[in-house]
N, C-alpha and C positions, 0 to 999 in steps of 0.2 A: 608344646609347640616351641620349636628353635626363633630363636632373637631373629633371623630373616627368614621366619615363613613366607609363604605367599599364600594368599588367600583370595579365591575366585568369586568372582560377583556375579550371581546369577541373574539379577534383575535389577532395573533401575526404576525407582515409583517415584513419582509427582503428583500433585496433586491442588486443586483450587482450594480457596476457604469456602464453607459452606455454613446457613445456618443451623443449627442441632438442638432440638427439646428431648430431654427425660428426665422425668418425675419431677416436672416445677421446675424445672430450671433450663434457660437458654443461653445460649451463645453461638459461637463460630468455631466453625472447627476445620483442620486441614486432612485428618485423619483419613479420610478416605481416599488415596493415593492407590494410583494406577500402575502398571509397567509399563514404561514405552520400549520402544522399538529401535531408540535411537539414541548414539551418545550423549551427554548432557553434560555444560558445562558446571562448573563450582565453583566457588569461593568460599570466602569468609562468611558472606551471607546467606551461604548455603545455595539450594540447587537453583539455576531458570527454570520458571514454570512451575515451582512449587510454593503453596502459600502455606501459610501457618495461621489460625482461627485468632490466638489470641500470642501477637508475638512479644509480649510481657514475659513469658513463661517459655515458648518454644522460637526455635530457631532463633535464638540469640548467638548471639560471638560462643558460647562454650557449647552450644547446642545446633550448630549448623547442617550437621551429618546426623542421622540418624539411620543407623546398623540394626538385624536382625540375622541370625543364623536361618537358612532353610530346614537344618534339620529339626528346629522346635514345630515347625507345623505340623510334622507323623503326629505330635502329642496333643498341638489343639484340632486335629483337623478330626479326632479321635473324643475330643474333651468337650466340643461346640456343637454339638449335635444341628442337627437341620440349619444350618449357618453353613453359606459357601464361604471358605477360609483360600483365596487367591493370596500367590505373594505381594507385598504392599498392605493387608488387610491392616496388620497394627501401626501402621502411620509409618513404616518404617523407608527411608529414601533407598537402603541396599538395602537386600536380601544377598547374601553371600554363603558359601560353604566353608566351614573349617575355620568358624572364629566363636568358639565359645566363652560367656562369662566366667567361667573358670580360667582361661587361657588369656586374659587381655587384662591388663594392670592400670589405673587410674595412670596416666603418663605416657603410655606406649605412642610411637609415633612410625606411622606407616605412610610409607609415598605408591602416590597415583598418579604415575609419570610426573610432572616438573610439580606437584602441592606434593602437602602433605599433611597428614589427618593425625590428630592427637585426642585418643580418647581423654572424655574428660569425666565420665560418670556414666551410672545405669538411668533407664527412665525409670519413672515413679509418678504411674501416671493418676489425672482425674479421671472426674466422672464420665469424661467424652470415650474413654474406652468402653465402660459399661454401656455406653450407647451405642456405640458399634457393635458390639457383640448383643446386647439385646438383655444382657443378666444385672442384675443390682448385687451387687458383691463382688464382682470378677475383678476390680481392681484388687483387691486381698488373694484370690485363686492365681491373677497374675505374678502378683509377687512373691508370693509362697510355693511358684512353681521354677523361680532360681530362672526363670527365661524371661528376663530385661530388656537385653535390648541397648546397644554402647550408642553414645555420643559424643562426637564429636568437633573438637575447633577446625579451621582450616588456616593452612598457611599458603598463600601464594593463588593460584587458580589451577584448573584442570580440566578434564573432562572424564565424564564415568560411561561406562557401556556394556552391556549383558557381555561375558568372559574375558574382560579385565580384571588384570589382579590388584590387591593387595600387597605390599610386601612390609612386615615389619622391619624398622629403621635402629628399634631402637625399644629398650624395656629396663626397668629398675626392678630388680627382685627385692626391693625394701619397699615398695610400693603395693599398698593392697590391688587384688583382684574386683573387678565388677562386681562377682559374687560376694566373696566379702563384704564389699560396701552393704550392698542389701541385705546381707542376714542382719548385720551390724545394725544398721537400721530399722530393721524388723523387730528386732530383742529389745532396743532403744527404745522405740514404741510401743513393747511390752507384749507383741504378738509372736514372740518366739515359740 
């Protein structure tokens, strides 16, 4: 992917906090995020209308946007058996075409009319995913399947909407890929 691709946002998900139990343990989770129908403003502190369960951990300043490719779903929609997999299902605020963890460099910086989005890392998620999906383990099948999932800072404000693009601003080829981080990661913690 060329330094000013553009890159199409299929959907926009939001989503309330909610409370969440599995296997002993509770808390709040945002995870279950919807498409709307209608543009949505952003920020720095990420979307209106979207909550975050525990924002200690998500939708902070380097975590505001949360990105997903549409194409990873052929793979879980294939891998989740009896689980409806709608876009939104992994917490994710975009769902977009044509932006793979291979293709996106910790630094990359892409404008959304007058903002502009700086990935800043892959997710690495808890236990709240194994809860949504319903499996004890899938956080390890998630990560070992190279479909992350980018994050985001923001600069400025904007608004997102189903076939709005993307456009990369800006990229350092001395700068690791998403992908990268997470194998890196993975090996780190000895599960390579």
């Amino acid at each position: 992917m060329s330094e000013q691709a553009r890159v199409r946002i299929i959907s926009v998900n939001v989503g309330r906090a909610v409370p969440v139990e599995w296997r002993g343990r509770t808390g709040s989770t945002g995870i279950r995020k919807t498409p709307v129908d209608r543009p949505v403003t952003f920020g720095p502190d990420g979307l209106d209308g979207d909550e975050q369960g525990d924002p200690t951990v998500h939708g902070t300043i380097d975590k505001a946007v949360y990105m997903y490719d549409a194409s990873h779903y052929v793979h879980w929609r294939r891998e989740i058996d009896g689980v409806e997999v709608p876009y939104g299902f992994f917490g994710e605020n975009l769902t977009v075409a044509g932006l793979l963890e291979e293709e996106v460099r910790v630094g990359d910086r892409f404008r959304v009319g007058e903002a502009v989005l700086t990935a800043t890392g892959p997710r690495f998620p808890c236990w709240k995913l194994e809860s949504r999906v319903g499996r004890t383990g899938f956080i390890r099948t998630f990560l070992r399947s190279g479909r992350s999932g980018v994050y985001f800072s923001v600069s400025g404000t904007g608004r997102f909407g189903a076939d709005d693009e993307m456009v990369r601003i800006e990229t350092d080829p001395g700068r690791p890929t998403i992908a990268e981080v997470v194998r890196k990661k993975w090996e780190d913690d000895g599960k390579g």
